[in-house]
BALOBA-1460 file (C-alpha; in Angstrom, 3 decimals):
// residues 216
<rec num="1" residu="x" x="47.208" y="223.107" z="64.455"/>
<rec num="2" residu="x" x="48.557" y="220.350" z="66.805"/>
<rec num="3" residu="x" x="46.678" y="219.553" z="70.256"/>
<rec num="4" residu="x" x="49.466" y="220.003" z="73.056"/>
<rec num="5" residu="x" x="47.361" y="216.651" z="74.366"/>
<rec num="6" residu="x" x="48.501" y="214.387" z="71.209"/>
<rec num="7" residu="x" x="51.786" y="215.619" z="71.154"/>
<rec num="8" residu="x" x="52.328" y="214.427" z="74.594"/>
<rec num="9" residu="x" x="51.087" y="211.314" z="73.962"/>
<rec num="10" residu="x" x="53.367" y="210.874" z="70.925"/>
<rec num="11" residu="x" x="56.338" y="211.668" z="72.654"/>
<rec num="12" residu="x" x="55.538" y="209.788" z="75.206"/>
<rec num="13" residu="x" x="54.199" y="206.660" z="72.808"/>
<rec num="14" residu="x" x="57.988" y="207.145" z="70.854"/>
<rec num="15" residu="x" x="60.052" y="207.156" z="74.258"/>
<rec num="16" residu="x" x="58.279" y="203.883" z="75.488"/>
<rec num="17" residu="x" x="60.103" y="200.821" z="75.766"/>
<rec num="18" residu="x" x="58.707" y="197.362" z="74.401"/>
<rec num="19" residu="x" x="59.089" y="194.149" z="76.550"/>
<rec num="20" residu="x" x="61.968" y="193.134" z="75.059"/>
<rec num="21" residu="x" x="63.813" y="196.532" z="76.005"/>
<rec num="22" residu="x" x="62.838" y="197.061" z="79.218"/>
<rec num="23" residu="x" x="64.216" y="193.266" z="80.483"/>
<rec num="24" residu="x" x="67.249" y="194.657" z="78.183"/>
<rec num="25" residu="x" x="67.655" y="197.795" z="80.333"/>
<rec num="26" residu="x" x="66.690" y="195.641" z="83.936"/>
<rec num="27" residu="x" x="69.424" y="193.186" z="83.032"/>
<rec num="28" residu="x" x="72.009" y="195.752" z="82.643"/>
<rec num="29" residu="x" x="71.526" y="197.830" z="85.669"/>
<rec num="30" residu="x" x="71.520" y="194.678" z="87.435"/>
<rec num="31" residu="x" x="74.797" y="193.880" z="86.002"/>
<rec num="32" residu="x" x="76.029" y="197.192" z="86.695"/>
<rec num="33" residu="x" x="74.775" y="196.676" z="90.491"/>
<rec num="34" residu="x" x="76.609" y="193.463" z="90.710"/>
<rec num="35" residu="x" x="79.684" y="194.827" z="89.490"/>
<rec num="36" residu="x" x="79.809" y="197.668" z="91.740"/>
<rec num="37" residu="x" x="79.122" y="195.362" z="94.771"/>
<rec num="38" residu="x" x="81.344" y="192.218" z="94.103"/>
<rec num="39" residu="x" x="85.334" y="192.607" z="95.061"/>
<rec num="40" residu="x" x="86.805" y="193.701" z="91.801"/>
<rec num="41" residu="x" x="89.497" y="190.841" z="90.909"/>
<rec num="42" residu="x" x="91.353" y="193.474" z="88.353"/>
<rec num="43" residu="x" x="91.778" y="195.985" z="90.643"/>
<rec num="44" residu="x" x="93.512" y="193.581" z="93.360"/>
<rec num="45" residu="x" x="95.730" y="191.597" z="91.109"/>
<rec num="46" residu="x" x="96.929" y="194.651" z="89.358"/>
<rec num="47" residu="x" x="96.810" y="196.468" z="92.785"/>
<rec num="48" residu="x" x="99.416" y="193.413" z="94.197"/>
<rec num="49" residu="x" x="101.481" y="192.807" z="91.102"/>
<rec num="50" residu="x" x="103.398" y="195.831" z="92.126"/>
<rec num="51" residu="x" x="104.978" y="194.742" z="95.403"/>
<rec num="52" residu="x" x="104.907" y="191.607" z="94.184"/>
<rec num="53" residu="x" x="107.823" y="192.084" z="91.035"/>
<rec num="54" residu="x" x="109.428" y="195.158" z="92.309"/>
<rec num="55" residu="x" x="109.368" y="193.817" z="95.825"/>
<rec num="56" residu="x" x="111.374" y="190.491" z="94.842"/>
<rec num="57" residu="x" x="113.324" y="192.589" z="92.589"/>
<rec num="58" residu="x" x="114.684" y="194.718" z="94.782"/>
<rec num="59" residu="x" x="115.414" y="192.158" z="97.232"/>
<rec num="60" residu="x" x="117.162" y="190.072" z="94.452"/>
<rec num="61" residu="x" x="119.297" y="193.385" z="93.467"/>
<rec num="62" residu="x" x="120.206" y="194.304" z="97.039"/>
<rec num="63" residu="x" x="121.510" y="190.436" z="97.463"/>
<rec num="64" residu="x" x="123.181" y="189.763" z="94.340"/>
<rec num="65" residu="x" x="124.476" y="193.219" z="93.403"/>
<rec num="66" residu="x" x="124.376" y="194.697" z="96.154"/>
<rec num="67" residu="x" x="122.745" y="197.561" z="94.051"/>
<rec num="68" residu="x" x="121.534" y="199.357" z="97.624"/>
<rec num="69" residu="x" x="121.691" y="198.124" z="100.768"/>
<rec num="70" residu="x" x="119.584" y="195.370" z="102.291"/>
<rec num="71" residu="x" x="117.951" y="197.507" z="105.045"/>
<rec num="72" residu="x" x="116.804" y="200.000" z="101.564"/>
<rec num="73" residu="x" x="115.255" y="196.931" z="100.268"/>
<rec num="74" residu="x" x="113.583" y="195.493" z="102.961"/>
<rec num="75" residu="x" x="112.302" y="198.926" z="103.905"/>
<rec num="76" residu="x" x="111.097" y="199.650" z="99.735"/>
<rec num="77" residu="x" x="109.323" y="196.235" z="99.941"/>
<rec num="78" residu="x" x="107.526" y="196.492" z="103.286"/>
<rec num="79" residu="x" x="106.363" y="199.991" z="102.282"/>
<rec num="80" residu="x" x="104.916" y="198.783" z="99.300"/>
<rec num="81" residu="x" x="103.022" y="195.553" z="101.030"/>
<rec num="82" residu="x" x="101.621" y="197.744" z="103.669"/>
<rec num="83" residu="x" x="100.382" y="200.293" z="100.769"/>
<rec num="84" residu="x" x="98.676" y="197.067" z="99.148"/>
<rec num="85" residu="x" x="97.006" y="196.053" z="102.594"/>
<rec num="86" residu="x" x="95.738" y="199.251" z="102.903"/>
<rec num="87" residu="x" x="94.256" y="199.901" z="99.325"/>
<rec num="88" residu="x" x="93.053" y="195.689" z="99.698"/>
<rec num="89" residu="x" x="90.784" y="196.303" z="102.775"/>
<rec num="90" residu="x" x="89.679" y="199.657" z="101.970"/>
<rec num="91" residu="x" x="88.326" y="197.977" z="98.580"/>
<rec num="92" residu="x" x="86.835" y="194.820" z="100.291"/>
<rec num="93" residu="x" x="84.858" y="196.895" z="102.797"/>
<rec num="94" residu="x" x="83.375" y="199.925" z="100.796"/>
<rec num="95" residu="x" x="82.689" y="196.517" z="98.199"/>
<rec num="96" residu="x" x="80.825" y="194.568" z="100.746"/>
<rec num="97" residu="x" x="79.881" y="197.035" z="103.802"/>
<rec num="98" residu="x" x="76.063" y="196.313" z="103.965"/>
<rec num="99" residu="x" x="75.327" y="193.974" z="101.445"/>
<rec num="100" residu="x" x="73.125" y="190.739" z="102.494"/>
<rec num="101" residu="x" x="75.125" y="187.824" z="101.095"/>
<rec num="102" residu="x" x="74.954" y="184.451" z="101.599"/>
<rec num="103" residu="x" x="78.062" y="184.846" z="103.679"/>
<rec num="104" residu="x" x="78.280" y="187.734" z="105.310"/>
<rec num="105" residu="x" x="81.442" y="187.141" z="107.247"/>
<rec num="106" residu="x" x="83.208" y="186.620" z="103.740"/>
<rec num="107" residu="x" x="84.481" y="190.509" z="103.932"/>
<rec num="108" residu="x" x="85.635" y="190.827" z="107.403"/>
<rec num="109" residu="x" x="87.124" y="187.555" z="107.332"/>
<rec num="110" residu="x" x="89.249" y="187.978" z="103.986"/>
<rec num="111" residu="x" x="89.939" y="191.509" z="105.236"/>
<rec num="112" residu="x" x="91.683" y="190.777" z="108.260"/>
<rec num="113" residu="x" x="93.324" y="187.326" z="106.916"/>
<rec num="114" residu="x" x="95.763" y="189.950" z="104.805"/>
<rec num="115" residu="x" x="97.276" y="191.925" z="107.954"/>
<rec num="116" residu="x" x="97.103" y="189.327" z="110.400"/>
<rec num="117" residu="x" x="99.124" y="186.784" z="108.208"/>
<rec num="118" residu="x" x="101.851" y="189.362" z="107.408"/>
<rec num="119" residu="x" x="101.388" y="190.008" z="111.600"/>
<rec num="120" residu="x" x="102.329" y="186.353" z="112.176"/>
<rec num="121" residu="x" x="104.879" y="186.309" z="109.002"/>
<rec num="122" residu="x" x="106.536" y="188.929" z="110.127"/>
<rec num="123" residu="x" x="106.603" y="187.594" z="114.057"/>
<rec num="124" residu="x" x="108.172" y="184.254" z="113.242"/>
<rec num="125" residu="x" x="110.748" y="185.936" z="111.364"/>
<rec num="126" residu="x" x="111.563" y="188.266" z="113.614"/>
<rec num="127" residu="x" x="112.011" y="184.975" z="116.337"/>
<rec num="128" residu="x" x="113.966" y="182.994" z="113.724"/>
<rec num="129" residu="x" x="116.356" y="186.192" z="113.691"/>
<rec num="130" residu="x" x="116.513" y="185.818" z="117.699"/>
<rec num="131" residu="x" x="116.976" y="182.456" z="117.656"/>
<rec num="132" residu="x" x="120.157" y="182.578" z="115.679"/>
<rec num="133" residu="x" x="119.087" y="181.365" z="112.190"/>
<rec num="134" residu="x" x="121.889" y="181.798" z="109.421"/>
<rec num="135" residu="x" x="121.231" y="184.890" z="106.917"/>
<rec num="136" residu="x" x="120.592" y="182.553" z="103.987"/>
<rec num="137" residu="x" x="117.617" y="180.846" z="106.101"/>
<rec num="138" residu="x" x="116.453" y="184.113" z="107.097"/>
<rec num="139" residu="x" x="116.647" y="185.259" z="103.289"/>
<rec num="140" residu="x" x="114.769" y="181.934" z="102.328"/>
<rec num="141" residu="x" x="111.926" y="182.138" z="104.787"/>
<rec num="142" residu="x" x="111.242" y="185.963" z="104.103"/>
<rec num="143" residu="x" x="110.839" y="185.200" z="100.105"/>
<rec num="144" residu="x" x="109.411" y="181.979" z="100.064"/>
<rec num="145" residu="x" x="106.934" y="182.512" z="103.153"/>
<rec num="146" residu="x" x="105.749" y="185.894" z="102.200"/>
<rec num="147" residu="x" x="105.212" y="184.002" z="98.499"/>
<rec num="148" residu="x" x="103.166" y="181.203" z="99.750"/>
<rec num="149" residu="x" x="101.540" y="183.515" z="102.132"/>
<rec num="150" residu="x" x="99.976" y="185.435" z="98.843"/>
<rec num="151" residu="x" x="99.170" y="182.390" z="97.629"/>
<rec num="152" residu="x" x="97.314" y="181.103" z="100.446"/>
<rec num="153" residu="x" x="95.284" y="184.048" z="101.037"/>
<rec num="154" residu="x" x="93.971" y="184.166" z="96.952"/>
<rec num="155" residu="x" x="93.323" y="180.562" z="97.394"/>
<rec num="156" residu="x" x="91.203" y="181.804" z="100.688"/>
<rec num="157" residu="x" x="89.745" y="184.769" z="98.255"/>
<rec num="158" residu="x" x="88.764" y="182.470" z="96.012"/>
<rec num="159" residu="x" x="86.351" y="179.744" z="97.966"/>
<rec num="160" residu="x" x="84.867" y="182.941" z="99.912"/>
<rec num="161" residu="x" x="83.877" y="184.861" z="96.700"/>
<rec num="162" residu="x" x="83.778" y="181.935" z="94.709"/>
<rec num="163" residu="x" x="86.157" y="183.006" z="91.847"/>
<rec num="164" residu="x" x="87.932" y="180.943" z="89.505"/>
<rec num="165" residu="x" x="90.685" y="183.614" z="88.578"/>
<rec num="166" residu="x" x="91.476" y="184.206" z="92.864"/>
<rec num="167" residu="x" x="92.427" y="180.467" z="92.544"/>
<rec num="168" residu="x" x="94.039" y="180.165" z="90.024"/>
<rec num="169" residu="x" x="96.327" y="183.156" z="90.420"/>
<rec num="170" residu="x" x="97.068" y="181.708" z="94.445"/>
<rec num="171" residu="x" x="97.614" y="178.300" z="92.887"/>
<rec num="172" residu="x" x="100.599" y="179.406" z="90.037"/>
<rec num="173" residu="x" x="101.995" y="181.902" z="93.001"/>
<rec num="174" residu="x" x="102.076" y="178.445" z="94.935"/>
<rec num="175" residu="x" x="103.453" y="176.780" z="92.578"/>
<rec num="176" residu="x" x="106.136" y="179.650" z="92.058"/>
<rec num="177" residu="x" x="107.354" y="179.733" z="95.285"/>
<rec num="178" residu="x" x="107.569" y="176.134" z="95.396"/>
<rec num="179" residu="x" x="109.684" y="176.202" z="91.841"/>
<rec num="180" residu="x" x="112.019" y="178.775" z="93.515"/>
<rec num="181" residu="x" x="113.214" y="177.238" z="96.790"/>
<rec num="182" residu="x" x="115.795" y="174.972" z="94.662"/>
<rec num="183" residu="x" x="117.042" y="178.607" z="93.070"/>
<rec num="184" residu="x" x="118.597" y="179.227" z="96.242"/>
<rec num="185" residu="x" x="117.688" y="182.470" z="99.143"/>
<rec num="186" residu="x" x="118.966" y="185.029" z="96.122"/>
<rec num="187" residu="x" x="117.752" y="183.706" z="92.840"/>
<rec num="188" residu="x" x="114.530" y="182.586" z="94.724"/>
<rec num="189" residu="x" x="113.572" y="186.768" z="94.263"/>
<rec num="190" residu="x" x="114.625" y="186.906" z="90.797"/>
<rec num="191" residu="x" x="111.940" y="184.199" z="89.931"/>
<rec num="192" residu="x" x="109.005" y="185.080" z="92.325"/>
<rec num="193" residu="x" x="109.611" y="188.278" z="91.187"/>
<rec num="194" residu="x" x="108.990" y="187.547" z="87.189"/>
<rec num="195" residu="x" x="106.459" y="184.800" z="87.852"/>
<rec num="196" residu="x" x="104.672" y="186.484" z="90.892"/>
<rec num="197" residu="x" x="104.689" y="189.554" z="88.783"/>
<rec num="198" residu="x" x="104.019" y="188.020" z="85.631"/>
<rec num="199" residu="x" x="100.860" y="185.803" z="86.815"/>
<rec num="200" residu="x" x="99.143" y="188.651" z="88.642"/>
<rec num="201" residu="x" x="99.378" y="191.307" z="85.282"/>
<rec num="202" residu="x" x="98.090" y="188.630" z="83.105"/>
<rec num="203" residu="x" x="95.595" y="188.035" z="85.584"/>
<rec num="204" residu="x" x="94.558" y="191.598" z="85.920"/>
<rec num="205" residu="x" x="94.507" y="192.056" z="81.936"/>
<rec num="206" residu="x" x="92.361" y="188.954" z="81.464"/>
<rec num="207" residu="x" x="89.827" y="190.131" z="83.891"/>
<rec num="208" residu="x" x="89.802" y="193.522" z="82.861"/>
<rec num="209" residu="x" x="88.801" y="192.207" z="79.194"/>
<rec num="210" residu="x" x="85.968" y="189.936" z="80.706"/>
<rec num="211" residu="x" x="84.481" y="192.566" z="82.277"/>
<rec num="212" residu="x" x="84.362" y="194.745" z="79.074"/>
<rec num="213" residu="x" x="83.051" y="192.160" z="77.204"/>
<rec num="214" residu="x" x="80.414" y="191.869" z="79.441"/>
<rec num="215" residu="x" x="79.376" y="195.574" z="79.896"/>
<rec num="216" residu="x" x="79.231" y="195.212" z="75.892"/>
């Protein structure tokens, strides 16, 4: 007959952890933690690498083809950038609402650098249109500034969360826009639109596999 008492204690002896384990097991939740708490690079660059290539391509459609109008264009593009502003700084804030970082303004400040430097990109346009500059100036500034804009701000996401891939991605969209001024205020779209979009999957992808590696 088997004492109730011993088999406790040998289920309980079998479904103990050694030393070893149990830093095993803290390790992991606290990687699991982190995760769930840090601003998730593969959601944002996969997130943006939609507006970014369709946006330029249907700018670069509407100008060279005139495949649909240019108000159709401007309208799909800004529709999808404000979708991406919204979907960036509700991820940011549910990511970083209450947690006690080193920086604590690193949230709220990257947050609010995404509408308010589409609020200004959008203003001086608007006042370069009033002031009388040519359509192939206005063309130039809206591709190229919105481009180095991006570029800018995942520069800014990178020193404030201290991640390599936010730099590096801002840096080649930098570098892209740059490359594309000499293509002229139409073919400018065509290649922010396959580098922009091009730099951003890759950057998603890569990140993605990182963080299953490390959940392995």
């Amino acid at each position: 007959m088997v004492c109730a008492t011993n088999y406790f204690v040998n289920t309980n002896e079998q479904e103990s952890l050694s030393p070893s384990e149990t830093a095993r097991l803290l390790e992991a939740t606290a990687k699991a933690a982190h995760q769930r708490t840090q601003v998730s690079s593969t959601y944002l660059f996969a997130l943006w690498a939609v507006p970014m290539c369709l946006g330029y391509l249907a700018w670069w459609l509407s100008l060279a083809h005139d495949t649909f109008s240019h108000t159709a264009a401007w309208v799909f593009q800004m529709t999808l950038i404000a979708l991406g502003l919204v979907l960036t700084t509700v991820h940011i804030v549910r990511r970083t609402r209450g947690l006690a970082t080193q920086n604590p303004l690193a949230g709220p400040v990257y947050s609010l650098s995404w509408p308010l430097g589409f609020a200004a990109y959008g203003f001086l346009g608007s006042e370069m249109v009033e002031a009388g500059a040519g359509d192939e100036a206005t063309w130039l500034y809206y591709s190229i500034g919105s481009a180095l804009l991006f570029g800018l701000i995942y520069l800014l996401g990178g020193a404030l969360w201290q991640t390599t891939s936010f730099s590096v991605i801002g840096g080649i969209i930098l570098l892209a826009a740059i490359v594309a001024i000499p293509a002229g205020p139409i073919d400018c779209n065509l290649v922010l639109s396959v580098t922009c979009g091009v730099a951003l999957g890759a950057g998603a992808a890569v990140s993605a596999m990182r963080q299953h590696r490390n959940h392995v």
